[in-house]
N, C-alpha and C positions, 0 to 999 in steps of 0.2 A: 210382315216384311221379312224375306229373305237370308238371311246370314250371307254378308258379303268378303268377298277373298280379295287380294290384289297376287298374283303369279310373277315373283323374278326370276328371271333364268327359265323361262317357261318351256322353252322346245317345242313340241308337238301336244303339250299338257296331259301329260301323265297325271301331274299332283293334280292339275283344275279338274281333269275326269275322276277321280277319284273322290275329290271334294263336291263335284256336281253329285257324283252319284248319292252317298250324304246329305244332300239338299240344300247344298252353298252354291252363290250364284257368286260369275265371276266379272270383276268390274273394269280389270285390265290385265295385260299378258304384257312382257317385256322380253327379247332376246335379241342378240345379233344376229341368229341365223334367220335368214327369208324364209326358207325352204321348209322349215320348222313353222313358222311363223303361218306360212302358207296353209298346211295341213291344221293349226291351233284357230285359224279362220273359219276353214272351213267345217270345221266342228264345232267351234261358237261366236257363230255369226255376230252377236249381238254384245262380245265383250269387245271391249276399247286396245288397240295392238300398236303397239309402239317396237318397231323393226329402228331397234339403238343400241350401239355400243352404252350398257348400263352406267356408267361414269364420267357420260355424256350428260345423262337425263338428272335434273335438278330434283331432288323428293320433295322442295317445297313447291316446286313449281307445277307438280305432279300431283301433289294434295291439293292444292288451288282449284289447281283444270277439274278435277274431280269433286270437285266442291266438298268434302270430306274436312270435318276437324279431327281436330283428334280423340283417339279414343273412340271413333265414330266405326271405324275397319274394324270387322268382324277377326280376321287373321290376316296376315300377311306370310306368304308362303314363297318357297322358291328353294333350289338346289344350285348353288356356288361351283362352276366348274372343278373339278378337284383333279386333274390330270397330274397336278404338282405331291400330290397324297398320293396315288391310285398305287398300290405293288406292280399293278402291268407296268410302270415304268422302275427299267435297271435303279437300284439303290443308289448307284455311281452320280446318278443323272438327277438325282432329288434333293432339292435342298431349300431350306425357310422362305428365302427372300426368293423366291423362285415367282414372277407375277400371277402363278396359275394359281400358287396361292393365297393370294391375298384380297380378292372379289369378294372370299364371306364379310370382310372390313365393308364395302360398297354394299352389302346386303343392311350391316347394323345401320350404316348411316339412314335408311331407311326407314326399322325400326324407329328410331329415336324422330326422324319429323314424325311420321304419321301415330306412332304410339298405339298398335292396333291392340285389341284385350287379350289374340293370340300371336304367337308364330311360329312356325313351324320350315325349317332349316332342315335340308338333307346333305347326306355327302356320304362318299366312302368310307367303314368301317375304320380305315385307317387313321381317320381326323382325333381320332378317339386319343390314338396314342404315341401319333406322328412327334416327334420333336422333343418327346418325354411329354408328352400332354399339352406342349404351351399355347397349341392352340384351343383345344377343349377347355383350358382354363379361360384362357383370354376371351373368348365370346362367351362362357357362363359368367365371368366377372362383368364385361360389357351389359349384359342382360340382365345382370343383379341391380347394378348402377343406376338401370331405367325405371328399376322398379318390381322388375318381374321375378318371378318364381321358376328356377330352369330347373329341367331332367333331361338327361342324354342318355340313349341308348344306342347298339347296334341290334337291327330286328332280321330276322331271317324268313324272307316271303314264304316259304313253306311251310309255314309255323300257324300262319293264315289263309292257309285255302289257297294258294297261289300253287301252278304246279313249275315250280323254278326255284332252285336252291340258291337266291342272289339273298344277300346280306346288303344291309345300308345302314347307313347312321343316320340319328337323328336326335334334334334341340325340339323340346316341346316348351315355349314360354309362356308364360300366362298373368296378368296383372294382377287376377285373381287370387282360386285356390290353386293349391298346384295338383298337377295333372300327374294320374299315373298312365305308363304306357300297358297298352288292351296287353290283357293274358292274350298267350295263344290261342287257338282253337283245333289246331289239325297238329296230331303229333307222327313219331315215326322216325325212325333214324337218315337223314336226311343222304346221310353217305350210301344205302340200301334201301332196298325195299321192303324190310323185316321190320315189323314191331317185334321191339324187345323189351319187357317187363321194366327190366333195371332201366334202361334209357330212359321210359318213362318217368319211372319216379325220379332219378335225376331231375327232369324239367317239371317234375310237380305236375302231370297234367294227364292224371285217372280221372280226372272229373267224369261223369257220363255222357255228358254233352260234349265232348270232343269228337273230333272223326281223326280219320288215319290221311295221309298224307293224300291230295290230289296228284295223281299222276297223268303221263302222258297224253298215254289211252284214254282217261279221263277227260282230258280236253280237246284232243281233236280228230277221233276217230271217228265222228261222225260230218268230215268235208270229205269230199268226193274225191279219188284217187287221180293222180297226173304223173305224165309224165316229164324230164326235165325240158324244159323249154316250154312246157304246154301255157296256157291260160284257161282258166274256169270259165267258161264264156254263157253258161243258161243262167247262170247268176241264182237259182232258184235252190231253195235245199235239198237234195237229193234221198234222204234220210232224214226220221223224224232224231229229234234230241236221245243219247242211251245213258245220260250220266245227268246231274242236279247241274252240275259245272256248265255242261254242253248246255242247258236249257236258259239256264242265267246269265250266259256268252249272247245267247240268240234272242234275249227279251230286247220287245221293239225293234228287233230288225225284219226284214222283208225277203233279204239276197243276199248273196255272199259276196265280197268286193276283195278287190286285193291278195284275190287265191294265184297266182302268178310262179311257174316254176323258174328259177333262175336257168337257164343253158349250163350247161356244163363241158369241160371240153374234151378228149380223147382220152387221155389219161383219166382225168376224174371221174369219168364216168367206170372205166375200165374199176377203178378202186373202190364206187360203190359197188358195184357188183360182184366184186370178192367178197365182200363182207356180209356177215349176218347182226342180226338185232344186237346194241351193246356193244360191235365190237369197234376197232381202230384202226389206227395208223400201225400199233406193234403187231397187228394178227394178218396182215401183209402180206402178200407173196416176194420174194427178194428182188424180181422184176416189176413188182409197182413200189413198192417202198419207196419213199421221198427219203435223200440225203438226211434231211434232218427235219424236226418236227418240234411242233409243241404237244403237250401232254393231254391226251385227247383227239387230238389231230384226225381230221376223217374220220370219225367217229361214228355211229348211226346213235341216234335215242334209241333208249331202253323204253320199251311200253310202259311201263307198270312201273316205273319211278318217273321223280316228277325230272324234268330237264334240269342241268346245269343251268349258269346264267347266261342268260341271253347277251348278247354282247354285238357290240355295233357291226361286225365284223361275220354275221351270221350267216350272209351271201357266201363266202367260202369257204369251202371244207375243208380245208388245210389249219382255218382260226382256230377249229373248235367243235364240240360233236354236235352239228346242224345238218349231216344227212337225218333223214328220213328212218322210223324204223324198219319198213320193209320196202317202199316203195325207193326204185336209183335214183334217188333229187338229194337237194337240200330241200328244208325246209319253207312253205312258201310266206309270205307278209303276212296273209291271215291268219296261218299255223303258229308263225312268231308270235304274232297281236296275242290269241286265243294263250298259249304258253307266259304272255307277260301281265294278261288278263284285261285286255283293253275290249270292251264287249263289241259283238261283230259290227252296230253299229255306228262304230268310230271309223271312220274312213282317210286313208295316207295316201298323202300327193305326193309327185316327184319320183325320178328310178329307182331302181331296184336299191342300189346304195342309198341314195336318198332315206328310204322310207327306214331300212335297216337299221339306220343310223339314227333315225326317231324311235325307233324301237330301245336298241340297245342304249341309248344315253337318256331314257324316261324311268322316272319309278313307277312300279308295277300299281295301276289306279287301285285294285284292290286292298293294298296293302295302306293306299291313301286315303283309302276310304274308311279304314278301320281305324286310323287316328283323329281322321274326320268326326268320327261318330265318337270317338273320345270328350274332343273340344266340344261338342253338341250335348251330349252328355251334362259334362260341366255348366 
């Protein structure tokens, strides 16, 4: 039988693709967005979707319908909104009793009816040490309480084969023994594309079986070039696989879905076009230069490093460096997917914002899959 999941706060399921990939089946998904909900269907058909405000949804009445006792859930997984933690919001603006954060409360209550052997809790780097800690205390005490053995860390996807320098937090519980979180496997200094000696040993990780960071290049120079506005339309691979990465994106797929260049409009295209690989918003001409900018701003990828984080906001180029490294676009939904490491054949419903936005607000499966195989381990 199976090892079974239950997904809160599911999205588009990032964690449940990750945990599928693993070999955990998923038994229900839970989120208020549709639209998410929509795309986490149509990827698994056959798990149970409850489109609800979470604090709506009763967990005994939820362990019932599901005919599950306890202690019977394989894990119980999900990532708690954290807009209330995230640094993207002003310091000014952030504060405890802030409602965005307090849904990880609506996650324990969870925990505690169904009592699953694992759990596994995401959020923002910043939970870590928001408030003086009080909240990393308060859910490792909450989780002690029930019985479980907790570890929290922040993990950094690049650290795993992922080619996107996004950090996340994360509660690994266990009724068990307790769980260490996986070594790395890919080193490399995340801020460049340089192995450096000392860095290494820093992170302890000359092992031989490491590799060097996946980069850009790595994962999606082998989709067919567009231009902005265009659509991929023969749907076929055009190029065989050039990298392990590319080849392990493309197992089990057939077609390429969701290659889609965004439009761009007079000015932004004029700004990609000044620019070369790496560069920004500061290497400008004084007549395209935007007033003001965020740091990165128009940016192109660097080939041979792996991406910044992906971010909801990845349709425009003003967010964040999501042009293109050579080609005048931004970056398309499958170049995102491929960069967040959702394999080609996971398929996004809903526009262009839509699907972005399942993009940027999921964790990277890869990275879910490597705590997966932890819990399985165990």
């Amino acid at each position: 039988m199976k090892h079974k999941i239950i997904d809160l706060f599911a999205g588009a399921g990032g964690l449940t693709t990750g945990f599928h990939m693993a070999g955990f089946e998923s038994l229900c998904a839970i989120d208020v967005n549709a639209k998410a909900l929509a795309t986490y269907k149509h990827n698994y058909p056959d798990t149970k979707i409850i489109h609800q405000d979470i604090r709506k949804v009763s967990p005994s009445e939820l362990r019932l319908a599901l005919g599950l006792q306890r202690e019977e859930l394989t894990a119980l997984i999900g990532g708690p909104p954290c807009q209330g933690f995230s640094r993207n919001i002003p310091a000014g603006y952030r504060y405890l009793n802030d409602s965005r954060n307090q849904l990880y409360k609506t996650f324990l209550e969870f925990v505690e009816e169904l009592k699953p052997l694992y759990v596994l809790m995401e959020n923002v780097p910043e939970i870590l040490k928001a408030y003086d800690g009080v909240i990393r205390k308060e859910i490792t005490e909450k989780l002690e309480s029930l019985g479980y053995k907790v570890v929290c860390s922040s993990l950094n996807a690049a650290h795993y084969g992922i080619p996107q320098t996004r950090s996340r937090a994360f509660f690994i519980a266990s009724l068990e023994q307790l769980i260490d979180f996986p070594a790395p496997t890919h080193f490399g200094n995340i801020r460049s594309d340089y192995k450096t000696t000392n860095y290494c040993k820093q992170l302890n990780l000359l092992e031989t079986n490491n590799s060097s960071l996946v980069t850009v290049r790595d994962a999606i120079d082998d989709l067919p070039p567009l231009n902005a506005g265009q659509n991929y339309d023969a749907k076929v691979y055009p190029f065989a696989p050039q990298t392990t990465y590319q080849a392990m994106m493309r197992h089990e797929s057939m077609r390429i879905v969701n290659h889609v260049a965004r439009a761009l409009s007079p000015i932004q295209l004029s700004r990609a076009r000044a620019l070369r690989e790496g560069q920004d918003a500061r290497d400008l001409p004084c007549e395209l230069a935007p007033k003001k900018h965020y740091s990165g701003a128009y940016g192109r990828l660097y080939w041979d490093k792996p991406a910044r984080t992906i971010t909801r906001w990845l349709f425009h180029p003003g967010s964040g460096r999501f042009f293109h490294p050579t080609q005048d676009r931004t970056i398309t939904i499958r170049e995102a997917a491929r960069l967040h490491s959702y394999p080609d054949n996971f398929h996004f419903l809903g526009t262009y914002t839509d699907m972005a936005s399942q993009i940027g607000e999921s964790v990277p499966p890869l990275l879910a899959k490597v705590i997966a195989s932890s819990i399985l381990q165990a």
